[in-house]
C-alpha positions in Angstrom: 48.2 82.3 29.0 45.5 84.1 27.1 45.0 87.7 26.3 42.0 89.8 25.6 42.9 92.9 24.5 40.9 95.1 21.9 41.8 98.6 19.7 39.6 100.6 18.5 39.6 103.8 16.3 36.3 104.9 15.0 33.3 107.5 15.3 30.8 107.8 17.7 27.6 106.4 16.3 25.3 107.8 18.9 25.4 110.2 21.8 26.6 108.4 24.8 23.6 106.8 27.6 24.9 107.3 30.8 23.1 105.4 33.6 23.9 106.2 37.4 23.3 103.2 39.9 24.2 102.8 43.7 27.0 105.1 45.4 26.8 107.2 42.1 28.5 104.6 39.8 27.8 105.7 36.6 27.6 103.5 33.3 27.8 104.8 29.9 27.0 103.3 26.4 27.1 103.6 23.1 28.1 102.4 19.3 31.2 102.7 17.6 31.5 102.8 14.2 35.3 101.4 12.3 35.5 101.2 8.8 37.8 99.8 6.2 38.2 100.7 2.4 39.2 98.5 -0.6 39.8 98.4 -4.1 37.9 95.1 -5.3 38.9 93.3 -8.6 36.1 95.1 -10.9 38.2 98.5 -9.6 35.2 99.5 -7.2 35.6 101.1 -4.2 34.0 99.5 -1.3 33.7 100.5 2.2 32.7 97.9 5.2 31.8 99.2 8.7 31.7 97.0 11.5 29.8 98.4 14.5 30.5 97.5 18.3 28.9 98.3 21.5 31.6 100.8 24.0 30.8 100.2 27.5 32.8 102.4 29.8 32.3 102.2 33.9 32.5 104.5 36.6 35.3 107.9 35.9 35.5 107.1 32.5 31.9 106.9 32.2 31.4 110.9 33.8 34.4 112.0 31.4 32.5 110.5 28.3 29.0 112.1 29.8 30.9 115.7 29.0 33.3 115.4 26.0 32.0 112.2 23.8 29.4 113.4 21.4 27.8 111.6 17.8 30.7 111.6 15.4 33.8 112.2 17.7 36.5 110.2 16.8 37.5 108.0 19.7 40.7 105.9 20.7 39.3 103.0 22.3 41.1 100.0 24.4 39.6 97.6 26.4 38.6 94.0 26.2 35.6 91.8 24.7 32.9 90.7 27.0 30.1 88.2 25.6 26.7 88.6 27.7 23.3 86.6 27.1 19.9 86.6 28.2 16.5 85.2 27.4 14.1 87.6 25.8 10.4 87.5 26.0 9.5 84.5 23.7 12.1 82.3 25.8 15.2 82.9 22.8 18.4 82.7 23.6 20.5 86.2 22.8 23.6 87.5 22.7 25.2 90.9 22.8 29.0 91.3 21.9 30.4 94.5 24.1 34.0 96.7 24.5 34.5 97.3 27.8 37.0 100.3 27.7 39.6 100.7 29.7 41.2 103.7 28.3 39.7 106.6 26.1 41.3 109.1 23.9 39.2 112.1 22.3 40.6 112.6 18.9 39.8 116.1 17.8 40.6 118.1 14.7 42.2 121.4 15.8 43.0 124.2 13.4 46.7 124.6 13.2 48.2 128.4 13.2 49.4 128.0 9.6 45.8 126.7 9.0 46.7 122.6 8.5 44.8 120.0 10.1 45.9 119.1 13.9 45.0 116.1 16.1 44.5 117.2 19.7 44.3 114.3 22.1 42.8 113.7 25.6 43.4 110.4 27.0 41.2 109.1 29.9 42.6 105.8 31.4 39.5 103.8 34.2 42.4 102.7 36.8 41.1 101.9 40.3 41.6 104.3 42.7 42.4 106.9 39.6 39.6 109.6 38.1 41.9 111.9 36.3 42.3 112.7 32.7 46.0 112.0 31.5 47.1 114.4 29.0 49.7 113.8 26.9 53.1 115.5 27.3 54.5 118.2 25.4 56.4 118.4 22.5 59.9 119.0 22.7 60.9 122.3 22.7 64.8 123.5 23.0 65.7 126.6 24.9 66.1 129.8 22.9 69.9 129.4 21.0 69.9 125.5 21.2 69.2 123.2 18.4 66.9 120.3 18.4 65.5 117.1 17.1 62.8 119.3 15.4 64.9 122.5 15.3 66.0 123.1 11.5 69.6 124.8 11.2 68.0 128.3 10.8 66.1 128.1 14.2 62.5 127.3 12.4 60.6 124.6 14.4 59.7 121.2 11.7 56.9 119.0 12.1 57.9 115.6 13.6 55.9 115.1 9.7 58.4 116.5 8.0 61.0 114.4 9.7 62.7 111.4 7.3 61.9 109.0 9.9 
């Protein structure tokens, strides 16, 4: 058994290239940019960013064409796919691509009390399936009930602000 499975959470390097080809399938491209931050020995703080080529097909493709732009933050899943091809002076190359299976749109919402919010859209490339998925919504209890995010005095917490 073997698995090849890839997740990704990073920032849109470019604006998406969206190609259409026979019967309207659609093909869109683009880099991805995830980075990781360290303390080295000497107490310097470095930062290393790897980039990787996002190809989505067909539905997923369209969705990205209208909500991916340079610098969204994307959710990313989908596998590794190794291509090659000869280029003009007969060399050997390689290209290293995500082919995404499932998107999410991570976006930065203002809250009402004005702190930070992540809104998400997720867009899963099933066959036979073009919707978006959205995800459910939180829990809320009826008017007079108590909760899992209901404090004592009937103020709503932050799943944040619970211990677990």
């Amino acid at each position: 058994m073997s698995i090849n499975k890839v997740i990704l959470v990073g920032n849109v390097g470019k604006e998406p290239v969206v190609r259409y080809f026979d019967k309207g399938v659609a093909k869109a491209t683009f880099p991805l940019a995830t980075s990781e931050t360290y303390t080295n020995q000497q107490g310097e703080v470095i930062t290393s960013t790897e980039w990787h080529n996002i190809v989505l097909w067909r539905a997923l493709a369209e969705v990205a064409e209208k909500t991916v732009k340079k610098g969204s933050q994307l959710y990313i899943v989908g596998k590794i796919k190794t291509r090659s091809y000869v280029d003009k002076e007969g060399n050997n190359k390689y290209i290293t691509e995500i082919l995404a299976d499932t998107m999410l749109v991570l976006e930065k919402k203002q809250a009402q009390v004005g702190s930070p919010e992540v809104s998400r859209n997720s867009v899963t490339d099933k066959p036979g399936s073009s919707e978006v998925n959205e995800p459910a919504a939180p829990y809320q209890p009826e008017s007079g009930q108590t909760g899992p995010f209901t404090d004592t005095t009937g103020g709503a917490q932050s799943e944040d602000d619970l211990p677990f």
